[in-house]
C-alpha positions in Angstrom: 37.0 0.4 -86.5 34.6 -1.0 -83.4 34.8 1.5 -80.4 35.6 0.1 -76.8 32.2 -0.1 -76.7 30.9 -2.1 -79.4 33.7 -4.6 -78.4 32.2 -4.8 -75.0 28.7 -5.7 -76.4 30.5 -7.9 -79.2 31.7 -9.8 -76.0 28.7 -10.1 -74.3 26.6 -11.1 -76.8 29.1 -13.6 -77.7 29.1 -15.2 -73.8 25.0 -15.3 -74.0 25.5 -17.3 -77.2 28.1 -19.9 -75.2 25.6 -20.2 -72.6 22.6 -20.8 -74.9 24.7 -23.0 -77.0 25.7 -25.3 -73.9 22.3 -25.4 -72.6 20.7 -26.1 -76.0 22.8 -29.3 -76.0 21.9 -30.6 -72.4 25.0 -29.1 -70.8 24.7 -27.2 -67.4 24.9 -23.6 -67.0 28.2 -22.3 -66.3 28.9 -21.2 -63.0 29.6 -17.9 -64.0 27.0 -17.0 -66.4 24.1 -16.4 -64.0 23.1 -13.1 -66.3 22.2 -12.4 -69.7 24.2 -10.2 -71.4 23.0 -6.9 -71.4 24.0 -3.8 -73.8 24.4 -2.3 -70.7 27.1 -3.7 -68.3 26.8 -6.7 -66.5 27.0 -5.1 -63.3 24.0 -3.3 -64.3 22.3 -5.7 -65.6 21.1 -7.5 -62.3 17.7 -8.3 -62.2 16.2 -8.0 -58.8 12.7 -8.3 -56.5 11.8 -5.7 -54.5 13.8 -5.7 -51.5 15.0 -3.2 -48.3 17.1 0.2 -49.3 20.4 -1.6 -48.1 22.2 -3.7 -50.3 23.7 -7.1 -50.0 26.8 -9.1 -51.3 24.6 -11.8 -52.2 25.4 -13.1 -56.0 22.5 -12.1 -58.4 20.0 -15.5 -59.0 20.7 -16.2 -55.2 18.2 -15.6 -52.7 18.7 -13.1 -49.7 20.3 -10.8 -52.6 19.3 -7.3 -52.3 18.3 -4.0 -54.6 20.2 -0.8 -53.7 18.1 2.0 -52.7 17.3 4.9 -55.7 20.8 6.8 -56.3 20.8 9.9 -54.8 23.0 11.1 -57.3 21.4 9.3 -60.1 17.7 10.8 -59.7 17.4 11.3 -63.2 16.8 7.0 -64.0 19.4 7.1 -66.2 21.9 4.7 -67.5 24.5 4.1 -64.9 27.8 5.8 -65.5 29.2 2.8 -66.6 26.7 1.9 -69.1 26.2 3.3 -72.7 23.6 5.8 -72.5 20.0 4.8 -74.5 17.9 6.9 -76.7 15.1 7.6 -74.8 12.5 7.3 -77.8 8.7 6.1 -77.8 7.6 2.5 -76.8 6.1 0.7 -80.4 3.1 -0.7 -81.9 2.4 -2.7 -85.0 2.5 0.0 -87.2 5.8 1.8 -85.7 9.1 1.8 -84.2 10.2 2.2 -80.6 13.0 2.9 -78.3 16.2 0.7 -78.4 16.2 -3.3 -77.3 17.9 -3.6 -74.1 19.0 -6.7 -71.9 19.4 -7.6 -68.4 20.5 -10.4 -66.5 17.9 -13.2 -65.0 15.7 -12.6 -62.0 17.3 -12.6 -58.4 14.9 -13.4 -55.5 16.4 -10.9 -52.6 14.5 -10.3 -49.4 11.0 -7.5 -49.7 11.5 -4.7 -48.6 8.5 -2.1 -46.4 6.0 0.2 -47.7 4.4 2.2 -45.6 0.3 3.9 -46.1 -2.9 4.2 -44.7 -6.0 3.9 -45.9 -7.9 6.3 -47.9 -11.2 7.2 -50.3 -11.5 5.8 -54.0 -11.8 8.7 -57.1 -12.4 9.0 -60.3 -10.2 6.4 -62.3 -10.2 4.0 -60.0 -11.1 0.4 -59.7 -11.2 -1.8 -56.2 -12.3 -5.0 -56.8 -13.9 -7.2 -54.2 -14.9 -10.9 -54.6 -16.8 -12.2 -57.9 -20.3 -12.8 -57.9 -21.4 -16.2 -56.9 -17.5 -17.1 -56.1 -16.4 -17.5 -52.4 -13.1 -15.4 -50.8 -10.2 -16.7 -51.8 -6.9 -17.1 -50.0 -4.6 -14.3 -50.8 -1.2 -15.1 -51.9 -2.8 -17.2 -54.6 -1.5 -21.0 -54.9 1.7 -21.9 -56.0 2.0 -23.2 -59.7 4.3 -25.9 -61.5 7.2 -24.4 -63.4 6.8 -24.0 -67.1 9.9 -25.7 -67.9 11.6 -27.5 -65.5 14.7 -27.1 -68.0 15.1 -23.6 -67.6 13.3 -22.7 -64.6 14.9 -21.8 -60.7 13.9 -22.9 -57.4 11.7 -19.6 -57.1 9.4 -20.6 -60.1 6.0 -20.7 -58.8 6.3 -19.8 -55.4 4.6 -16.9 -54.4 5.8 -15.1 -51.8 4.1 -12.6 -49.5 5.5 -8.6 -49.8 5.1 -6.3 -46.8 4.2 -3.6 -48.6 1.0 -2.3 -48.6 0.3 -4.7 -45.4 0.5 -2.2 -42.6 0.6 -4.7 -40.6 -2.3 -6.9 -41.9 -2.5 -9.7 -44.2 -0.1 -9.5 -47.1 -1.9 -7.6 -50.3 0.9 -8.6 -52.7 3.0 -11.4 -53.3 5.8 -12.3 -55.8 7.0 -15.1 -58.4 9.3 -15.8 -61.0 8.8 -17.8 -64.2 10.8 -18.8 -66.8 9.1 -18.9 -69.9 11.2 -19.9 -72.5 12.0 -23.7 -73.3 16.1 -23.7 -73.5 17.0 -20.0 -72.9 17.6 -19.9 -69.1 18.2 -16.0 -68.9 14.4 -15.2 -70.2 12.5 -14.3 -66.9 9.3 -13.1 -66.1 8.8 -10.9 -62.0 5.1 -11.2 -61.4 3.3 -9.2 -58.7 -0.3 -10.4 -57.5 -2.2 -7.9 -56.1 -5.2 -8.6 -53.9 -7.9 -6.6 -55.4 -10.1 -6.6 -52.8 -7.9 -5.0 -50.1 -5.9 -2.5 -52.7 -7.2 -0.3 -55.2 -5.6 0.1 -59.3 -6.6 3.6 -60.5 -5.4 5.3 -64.0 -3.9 8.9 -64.1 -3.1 10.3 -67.6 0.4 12.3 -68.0 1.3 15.5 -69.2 1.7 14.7 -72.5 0.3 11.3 -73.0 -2.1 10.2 -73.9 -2.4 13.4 -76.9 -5.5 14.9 -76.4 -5.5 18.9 -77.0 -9.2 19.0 -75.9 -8.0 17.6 -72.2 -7.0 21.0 -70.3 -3.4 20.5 -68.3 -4.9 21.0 -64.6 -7.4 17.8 -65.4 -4.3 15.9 -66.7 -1.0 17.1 -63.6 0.3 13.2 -64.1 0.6 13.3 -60.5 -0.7 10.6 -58.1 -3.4 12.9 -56.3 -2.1 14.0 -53.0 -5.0 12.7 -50.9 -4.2 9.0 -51.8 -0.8 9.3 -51.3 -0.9 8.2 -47.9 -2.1 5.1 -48.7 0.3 4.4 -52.2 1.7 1.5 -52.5 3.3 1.1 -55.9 3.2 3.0 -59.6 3.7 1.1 -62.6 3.3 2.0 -66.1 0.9 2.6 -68.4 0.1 2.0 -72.6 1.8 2.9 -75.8 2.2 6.6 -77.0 -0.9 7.8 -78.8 0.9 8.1 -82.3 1.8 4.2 -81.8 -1.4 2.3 -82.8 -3.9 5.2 -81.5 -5.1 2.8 -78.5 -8.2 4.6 -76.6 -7.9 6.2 -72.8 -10.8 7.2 -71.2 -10.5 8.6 -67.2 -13.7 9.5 -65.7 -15.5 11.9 -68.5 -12.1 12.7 -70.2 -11.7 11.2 -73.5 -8.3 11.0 -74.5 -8.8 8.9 -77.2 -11.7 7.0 -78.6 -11.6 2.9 -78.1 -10.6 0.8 -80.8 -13.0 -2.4 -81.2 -10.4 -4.8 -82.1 -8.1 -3.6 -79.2 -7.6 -5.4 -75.8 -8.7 -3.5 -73.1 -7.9 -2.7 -69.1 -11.6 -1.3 -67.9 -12.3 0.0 -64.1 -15.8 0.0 -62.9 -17.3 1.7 -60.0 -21.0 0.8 -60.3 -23.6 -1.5 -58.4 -23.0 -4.8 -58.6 -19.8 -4.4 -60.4 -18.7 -2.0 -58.0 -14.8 -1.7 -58.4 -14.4 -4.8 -60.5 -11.5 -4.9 -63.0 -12.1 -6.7 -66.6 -9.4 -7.5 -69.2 -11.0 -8.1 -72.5 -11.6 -7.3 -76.3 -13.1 -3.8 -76.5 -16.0 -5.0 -78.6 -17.3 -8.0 -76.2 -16.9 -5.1 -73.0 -18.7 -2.2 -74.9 -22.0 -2.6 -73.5 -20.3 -2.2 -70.1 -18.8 0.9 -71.0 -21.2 3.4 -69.0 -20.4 1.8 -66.0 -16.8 2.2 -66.1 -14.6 5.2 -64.5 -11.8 4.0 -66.1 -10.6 2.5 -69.3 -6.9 1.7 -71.3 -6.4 0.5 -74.7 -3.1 -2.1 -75.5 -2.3 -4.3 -78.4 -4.6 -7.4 -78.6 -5.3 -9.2 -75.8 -2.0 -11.7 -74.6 -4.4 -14.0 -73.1 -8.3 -14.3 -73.7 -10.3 -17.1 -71.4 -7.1 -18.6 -70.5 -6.3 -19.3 -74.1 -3.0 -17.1 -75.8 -3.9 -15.1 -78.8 -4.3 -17.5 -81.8 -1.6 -15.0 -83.7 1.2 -15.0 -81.0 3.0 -17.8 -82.4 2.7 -16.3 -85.9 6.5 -15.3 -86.4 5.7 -13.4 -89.4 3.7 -10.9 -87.7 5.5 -10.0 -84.2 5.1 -6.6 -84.7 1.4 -6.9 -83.8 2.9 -6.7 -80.2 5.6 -4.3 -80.8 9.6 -4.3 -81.2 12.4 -2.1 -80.9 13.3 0.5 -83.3 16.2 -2.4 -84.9 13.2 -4.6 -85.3 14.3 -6.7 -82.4 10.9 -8.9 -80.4 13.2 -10.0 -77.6 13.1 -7.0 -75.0 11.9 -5.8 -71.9 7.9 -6.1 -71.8 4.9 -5.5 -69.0 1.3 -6.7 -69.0 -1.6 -6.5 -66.9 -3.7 -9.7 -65.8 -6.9 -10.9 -64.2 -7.6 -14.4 -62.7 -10.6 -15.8 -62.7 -12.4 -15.0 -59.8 -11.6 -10.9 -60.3 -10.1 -10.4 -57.1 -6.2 -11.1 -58.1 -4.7 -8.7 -60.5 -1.0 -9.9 -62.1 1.2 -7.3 -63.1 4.5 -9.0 -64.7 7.5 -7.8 -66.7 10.7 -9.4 -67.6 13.9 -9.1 -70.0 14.7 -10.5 -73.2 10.7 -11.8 -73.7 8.9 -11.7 -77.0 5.4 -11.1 -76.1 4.8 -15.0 -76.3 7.2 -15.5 -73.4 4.9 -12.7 -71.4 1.8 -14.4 -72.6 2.7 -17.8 -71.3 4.0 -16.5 -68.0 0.8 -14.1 -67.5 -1.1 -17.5 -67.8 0.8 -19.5 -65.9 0.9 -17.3 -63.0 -3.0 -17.5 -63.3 -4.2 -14.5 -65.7 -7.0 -16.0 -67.6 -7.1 -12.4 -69.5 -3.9 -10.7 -70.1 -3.0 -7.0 -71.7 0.4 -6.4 -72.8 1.1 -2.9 -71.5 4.1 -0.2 -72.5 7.7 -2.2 -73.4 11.3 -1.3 -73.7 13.5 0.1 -70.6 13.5 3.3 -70.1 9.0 2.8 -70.3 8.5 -0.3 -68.1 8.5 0.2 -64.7 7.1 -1.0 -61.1 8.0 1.1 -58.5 7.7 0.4 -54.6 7.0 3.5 -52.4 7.6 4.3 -49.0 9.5 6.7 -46.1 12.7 5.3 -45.6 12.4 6.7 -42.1 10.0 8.9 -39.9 10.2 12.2 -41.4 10.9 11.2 -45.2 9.4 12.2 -48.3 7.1 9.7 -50.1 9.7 8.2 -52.6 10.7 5.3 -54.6 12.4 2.7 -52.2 12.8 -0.4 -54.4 12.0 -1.6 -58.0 10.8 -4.8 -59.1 13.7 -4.7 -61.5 16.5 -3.7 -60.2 18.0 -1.9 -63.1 15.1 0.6 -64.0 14.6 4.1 -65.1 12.8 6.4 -62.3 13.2 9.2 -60.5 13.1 9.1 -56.7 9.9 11.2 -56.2 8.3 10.7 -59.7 4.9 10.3 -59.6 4.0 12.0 -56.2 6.1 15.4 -56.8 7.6 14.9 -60.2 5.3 15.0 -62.7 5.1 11.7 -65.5 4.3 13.1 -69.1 3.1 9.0 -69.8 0.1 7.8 -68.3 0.5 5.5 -65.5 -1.5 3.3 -63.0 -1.3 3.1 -59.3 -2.3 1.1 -55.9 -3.5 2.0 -52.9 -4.5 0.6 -49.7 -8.4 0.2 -49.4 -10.5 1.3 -46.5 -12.2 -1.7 -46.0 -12.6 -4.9 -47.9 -14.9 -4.8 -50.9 -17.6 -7.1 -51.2 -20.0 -7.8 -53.9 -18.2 -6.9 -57.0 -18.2 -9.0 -60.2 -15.3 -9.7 -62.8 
């Protein structure tokens, strides 16, 4: 006999098929269903930019609608009280299972919120990318695009907009989009940050636990954003796969986590000469000669996008597993990548609901990411996390989310320890100059 709860999700995922069914066959959108289901609750389920710790009444997919601040009594980034609880198992890889698929309702566009820093030194593990050689300075939010499909896509698709955080006062050093990816399913959305590499540096910290690497002593691995760059953080997001899921090489200064795969796509950091800072996305075995002039490197799954081409395989339905899935086998769940654009001085970071690592390719590219990594997936392991002092006086912490409903603590990171590896930004110094992609 179903429990209340399997009749809930019996529900929801029958309202997600009326909506897909009407929009398959030209109709509108109903009013009403402006989320996906979600095997959450549908209150939950909101999708949301970053936005300012107050909330708003404003419907979800309306702008001006904002993301609650972390619950103080839900520190633990757990499943809301009135949502099922998930397993909290390991994100996949071709070869292996991962935590449960989960759902959430399509992208709102709410007013930014603040982050505040200063600036500070690189380290170790870090990458601060400054213009290309031989291109000129680009403008910084990067240019709107067209939508993918005007069928499925909202009045946000395309536009970037400048974030506050990270500005301290200045030009804006991260902006936002939306895109809708998939031809008739409306609820499939992608959140895309741009970060302006060279006014913010990304550095790579291992966890506690992950990457497994016995040789690594614990005090070089405290999965804590190091307390001198604090000042200046801006935002955490997450890193790769478990080790035991595809064995995907980690290197952070001298530590070796793991060794690098040739065939696997890879996230490198360079601090050296005339590639000084530069960030490259690429196949390990076209990068290797570069390798003793990086600080910093992460394995993934292959590459998403490769010279502004998606993987010749990503269409291959027979083999989806190449980019992961959920412990049920299902492709269609919450995802993160990792982009460069052309010139090297725009990194994407994008992550979205109910996508199959197609949906994040095309969104990577069209967003501008001629080279794309597909990072951790599934909910409780995807996460970009805005930081800040709510008020003179505060504690760094988490002040908003990219989307809304997602797993954190409110000072993991900067006093909680992570047992995943992670990357973060911070708020350069100066502008770089000189660096290649």
């Amino acid at each position: 006999m179903a429990t209340g709860d399997t009749r809930a999700r019996i529900l929801l995922r029958g309202a997600a098929l009326a909506t897909w069914l009407v929009s398959a066959c030209g109709g509108a959108e109903p009013a009403s269903s402006t989320h996906a289901p979600d095997d959450r609750s549908p209150s939950a389920a909101s999708a949301a930019f970053p936005s300012s710790a107050s909330s708003s009444s404003s419907s979800p997919g309306s702008p001006g609608a904002h993301l609650a601040a972390p619950d103080e009594n839900n520190a633990s980034g757990a499943a809301p009280p009135s949502s099922p609880q998930r397993a909290s198992s390991a994100s996949g890889a071709p070869d292996g299972a991962t935590a449960p698929s989960t759902r959430a309702a399509m992208g709102a566009t709410p007013a930014p919120g603040g982050v505040q820093g200063g600036p500070a030194a690189s380290s170790p593990g870090t990458a601060t990318s400054s213009p290309g050689a031989g291109s000129s300075v680009k403008a910084f939010p990067p240019p709107s695009f067209a939508a993918v499909h005007a069928r499925t896509a909202k009045p946000e698709d395309g536009t970037w907009t400048p974030l506050p955080e990270g500005a301290a006062g200045g030009p804006p050093v991260l902006a936002r989009t939306t895109v809708h990816p998939h031809t008739i399913k409306p609820h499939v959305y992608v959140h895309v940050i741009a970060v302006d590499l060279r006014r913010v540096g990304l550095h790579l910290v291992a966890g506690t636990l992950e990457p497994e690497a016995k040789e690594i002593p614990a005090e070089r691995r405290p999965g804590l954003v190091p307390a001198a760059d604090q000042t200046d953080l801006i935002a955490v997001f997450n890193g790769g796969f478990m080790a035991r899921h595809g064995k995907y090489g980690m290197r952070v200064g001298a530590d070796v986590f793991l060794p690098p795969r040739p065939d696997a796509c890879t996230v490198a950091l360079y601090q050296d000469g005339a590639q000084d800072g530069a960030v490259r996305i690429g196949v390990w075995s076209e990068i290797e000669a570069s390798a003793p002039r990086m600080t910093a490197f992460r394995q993934t799954p292959p590459c998403l996008v490769s010279d502004g081409a998606l993987h010749p395989n990503i269409e291959d339905a027979t083999r989806p597993r190449r980019w992961s899935a959920a412990e049920n086998g299902e492709v269609e769940i919450r995802r993160s990548a990792l982009g460069i654009d052309a010139s090297g001085q725009v990194l994407f970071y994008g992550s979205g609901e109910w996508i199959t690592a197609k949906d994040l390719a095309t969104a990577m590219k069209a967003a501008g990411a001629v080279d794309a990594a597909q990072l951790d997936i599934n909910y409780s392991y995807t996460k970009f996390l805005f930081y800040g002092r709510p008020a003179p006086g505060d504690p760094l912490q988490v002040v908003s989310t990219l989307i809304q409903d997602t797993k954190h603590t409110k000072r993991g990171y900067v006093a909680s320890a992570a047992e995943r590896d992670f990357f973060y930004l911070k708020r350069r110094a100066t502008a770089g100059t000189g660096a290649s992609k």
